[in-house]
Structures are given as structure tokens and as C-alpha cells.
C-alpha positions as CSV (number, residue, x, y, z in Angstrom):
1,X,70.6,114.9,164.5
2,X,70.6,113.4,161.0
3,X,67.9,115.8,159.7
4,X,70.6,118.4,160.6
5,X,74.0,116.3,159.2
6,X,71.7,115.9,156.1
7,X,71.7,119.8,155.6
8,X,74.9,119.9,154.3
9,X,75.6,116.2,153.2
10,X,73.1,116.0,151.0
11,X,74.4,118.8,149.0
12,X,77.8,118.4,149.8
13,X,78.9,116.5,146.2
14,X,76.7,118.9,144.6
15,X,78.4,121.9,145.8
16,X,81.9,120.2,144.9
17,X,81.2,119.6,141.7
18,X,79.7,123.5,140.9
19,X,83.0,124.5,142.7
20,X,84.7,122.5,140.3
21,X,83.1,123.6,137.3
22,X,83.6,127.3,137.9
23,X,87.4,126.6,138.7
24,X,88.1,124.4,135.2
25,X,86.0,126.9,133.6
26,X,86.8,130.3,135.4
27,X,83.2,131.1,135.6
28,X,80.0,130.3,137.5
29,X,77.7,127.1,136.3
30,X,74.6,128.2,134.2
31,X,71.6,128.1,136.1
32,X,69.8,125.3,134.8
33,X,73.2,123.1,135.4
34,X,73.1,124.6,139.1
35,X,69.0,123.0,139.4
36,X,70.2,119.5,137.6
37,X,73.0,119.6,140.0
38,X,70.8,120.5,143.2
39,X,67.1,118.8,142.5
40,X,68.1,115.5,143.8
41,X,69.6,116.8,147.0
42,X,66.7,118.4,147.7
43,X,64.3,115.8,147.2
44,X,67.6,113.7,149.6
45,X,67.0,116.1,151.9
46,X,62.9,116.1,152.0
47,X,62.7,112.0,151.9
48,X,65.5,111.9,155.0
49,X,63.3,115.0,156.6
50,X,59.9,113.2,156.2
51,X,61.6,108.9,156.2
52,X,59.3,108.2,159.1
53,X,56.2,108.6,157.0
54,X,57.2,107.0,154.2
55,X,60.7,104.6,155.0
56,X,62.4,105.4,151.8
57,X,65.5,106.7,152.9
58,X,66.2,105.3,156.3
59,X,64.1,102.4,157.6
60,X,64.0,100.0,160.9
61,X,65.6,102.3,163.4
62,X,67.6,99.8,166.1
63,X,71.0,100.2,168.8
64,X,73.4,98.3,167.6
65,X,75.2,96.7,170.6
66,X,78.5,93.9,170.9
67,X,80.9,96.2,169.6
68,X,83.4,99.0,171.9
69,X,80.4,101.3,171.8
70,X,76.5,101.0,170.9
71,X,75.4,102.9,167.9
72,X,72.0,104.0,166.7
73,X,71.3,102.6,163.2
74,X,69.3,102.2,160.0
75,X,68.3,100.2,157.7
76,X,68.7,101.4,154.3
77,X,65.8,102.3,152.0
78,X,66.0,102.7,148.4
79,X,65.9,105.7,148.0
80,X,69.7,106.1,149.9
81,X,70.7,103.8,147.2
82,X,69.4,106.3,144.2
83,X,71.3,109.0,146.6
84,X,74.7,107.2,147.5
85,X,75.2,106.9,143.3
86,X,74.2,110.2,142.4
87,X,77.0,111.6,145.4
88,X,79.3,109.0,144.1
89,X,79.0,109.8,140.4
90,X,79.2,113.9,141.1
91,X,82.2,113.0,143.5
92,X,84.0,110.8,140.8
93,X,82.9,113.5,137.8
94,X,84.8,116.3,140.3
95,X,87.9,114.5,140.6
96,X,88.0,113.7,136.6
97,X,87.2,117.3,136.1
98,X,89.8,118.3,138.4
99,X,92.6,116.0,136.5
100,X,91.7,116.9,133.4
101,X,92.8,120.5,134.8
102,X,95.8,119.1,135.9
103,X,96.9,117.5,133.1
104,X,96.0,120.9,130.7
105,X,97.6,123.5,132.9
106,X,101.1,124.4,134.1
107,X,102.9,125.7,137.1
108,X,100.7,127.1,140.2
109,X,97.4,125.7,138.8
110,X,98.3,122.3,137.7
111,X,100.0,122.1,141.5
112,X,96.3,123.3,142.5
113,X,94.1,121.2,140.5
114,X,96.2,118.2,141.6
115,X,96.0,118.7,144.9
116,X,92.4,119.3,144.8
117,X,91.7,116.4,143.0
118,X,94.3,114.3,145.1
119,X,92.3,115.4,148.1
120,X,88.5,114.9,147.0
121,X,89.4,111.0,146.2
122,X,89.6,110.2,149.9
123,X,86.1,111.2,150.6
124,X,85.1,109.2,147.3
125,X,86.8,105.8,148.4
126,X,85.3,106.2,151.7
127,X,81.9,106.9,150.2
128,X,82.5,103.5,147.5
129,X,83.6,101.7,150.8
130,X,80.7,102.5,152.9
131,X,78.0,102.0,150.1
132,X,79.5,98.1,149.2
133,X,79.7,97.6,153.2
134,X,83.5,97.7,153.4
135,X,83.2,99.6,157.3
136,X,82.0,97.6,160.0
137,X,78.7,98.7,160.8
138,X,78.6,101.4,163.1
139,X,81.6,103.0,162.4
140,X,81.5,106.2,160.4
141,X,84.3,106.7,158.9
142,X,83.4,109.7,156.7
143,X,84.2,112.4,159.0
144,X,88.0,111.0,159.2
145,X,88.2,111.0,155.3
146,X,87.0,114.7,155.0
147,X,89.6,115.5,157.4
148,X,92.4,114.4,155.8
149,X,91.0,116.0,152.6
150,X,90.8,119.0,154.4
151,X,94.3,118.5,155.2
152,X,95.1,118.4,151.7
153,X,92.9,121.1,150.6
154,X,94.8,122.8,153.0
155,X,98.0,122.8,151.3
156,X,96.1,123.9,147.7
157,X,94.6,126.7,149.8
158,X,98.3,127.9,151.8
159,X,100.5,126.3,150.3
160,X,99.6,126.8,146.3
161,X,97.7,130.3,146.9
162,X,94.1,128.7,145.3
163,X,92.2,131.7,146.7
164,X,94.9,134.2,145.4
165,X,93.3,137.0,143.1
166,X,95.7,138.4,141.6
167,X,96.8,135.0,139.6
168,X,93.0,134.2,139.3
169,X,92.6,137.7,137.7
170,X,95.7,136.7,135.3
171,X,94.1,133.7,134.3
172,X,91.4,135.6,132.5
């Protein structure tokens, strides 16, 4: 199950910050930012595939028991170390890019931008939280915090038109 989950959490911040890129920039990244952005989740993606050969990722597999339910854990390698600041650095350089936005534009986009970079913090405490041990072991708390991003993602996306194309269009 974590060889799947890692499909799209290891390229998750990566993804956010190329989204975030094209919309400060109103176009695409250039392809050699889009492979400095992605090698690492890749090679995330390989060790977590492969961590039973080598440990470097995950380690130690054991059930953790004594709390409301028993949880199947890890210990960490290092490599989740080199992993969990990379995300948190792209996460945090996402939400900087997207207040910079916010603090440069007016009306509809600033409203936008702010909400998009109100929302993507969540995820990134959560993330800080879990790396310095913050949630009791064997609690994942990362789906909650996407889902009230979501929430607020949700209001840039209905509420603030973010995937309108006629204002996009304008923009240009």
C-alpha cells in the first residue's frame, strides 16, 4: 500500500510548486526546472519501491500496539530525512511564491493567490509537525490536513473563479 500512496506523495510538493510557478508566471516551467523539480521524487519513489533491499527510506517494519487501534510502522531511514526537507522546502517555496502574488496583484487574483497560499500552509505545518515528531506515533494526520486545504482550495476554485478562462485570458 505505501508503494502505491508514494505514487503521488512523492511528487505531490513537486507538482504544487510547478503549479505554482506557471500561475505567478502565466506560463509553463522550463523543462530543465520541471527535471530539478522532479529528479528527487523519483529517486523517493525508487528507494521507497526497492527499501527492503537497501533500508534507506523505511526501515524495521513492526505493529505498533497500546493505543485505540494497532498500526503498522517504520522506522525512518535517512534517506526520508533528505525527502521530508526537500517536500518541506518546495511546500514552503509554494506558499512564498503564492504571497508574493498576493501581495503584487489586485481584485480576483490577489483573492485567489491568498487563498491558495492560505490553504497549502495547512499541509506544510502538518508535514513540519510530523517530521519533528509533533503526532503521536501512529496517527496520520496528513490526510485531514489535505482536506481542509481542499476545503480551501475549494473556495479559490468556486468561489474566486481560479479555473475561469476568460479572466486568465485577460491576464495576458
Amino acid at each position: 500500500a505505501i508503494r502505491i500512496e508514494y505514487i503521488g506523495l512523492a511528487f505531490l510538493p513537486s507538482l504544487f510548486v510547478l503549479f505554482t510557478l506557471k500561475f505567478y508566471r502565466n506560463h509553463g516551467a522550463k523543462p530543465l526546472e520541471k527535471f530539478a523539480l522532479l529528479v528527487i521524487p523519483f529517486i523517493t519513489l525508487v528507494c521507497v519501491w526497492t527499501s527492503e533491499i537497501h533500508n534507506f527510506y523505511y526501515q524495521n517494519p513492526y505493529i505498533l500496539t497500546g493505543g485505540p487501534i494497532a498500526a503498522f510502522m517504520f522506522e525512518r531511514g535517512f534517506y526520508f530525512y533528505i525527502n521530508a526537507v526537500y517536500q518541506t522546502i518546495l511546500m514552503a517555496a509554494g506558499v512564498v511564491i503564492l504571497s508574493i502574488l498576493a501581495v503584487k496583484s489586485e481584485g480576483r487574483r490577489r483573492l485567489q493567490a491568498s487563498a491558495l497560499a492560505a490553504g497549502s500552509i495547512l499541509p506544510l505545518l502538518n508535514g513540519v509537525l510530523y517530521l519533528f515528531e509533533f503526532v503521536p506515533e501512529g496517527l496520520d494526520t496528513g490526510s485531514l490536513a489535505l482536506s481542509a486545504a481542499i476545503l480551501i482550495y475549494a473556495i479559490a476554485l468556486f468561489k474566486f473563479g481560479l479555473f475561469e478562462l476568460l479572466p486568465a485570458a485577460r491576464a495576458l
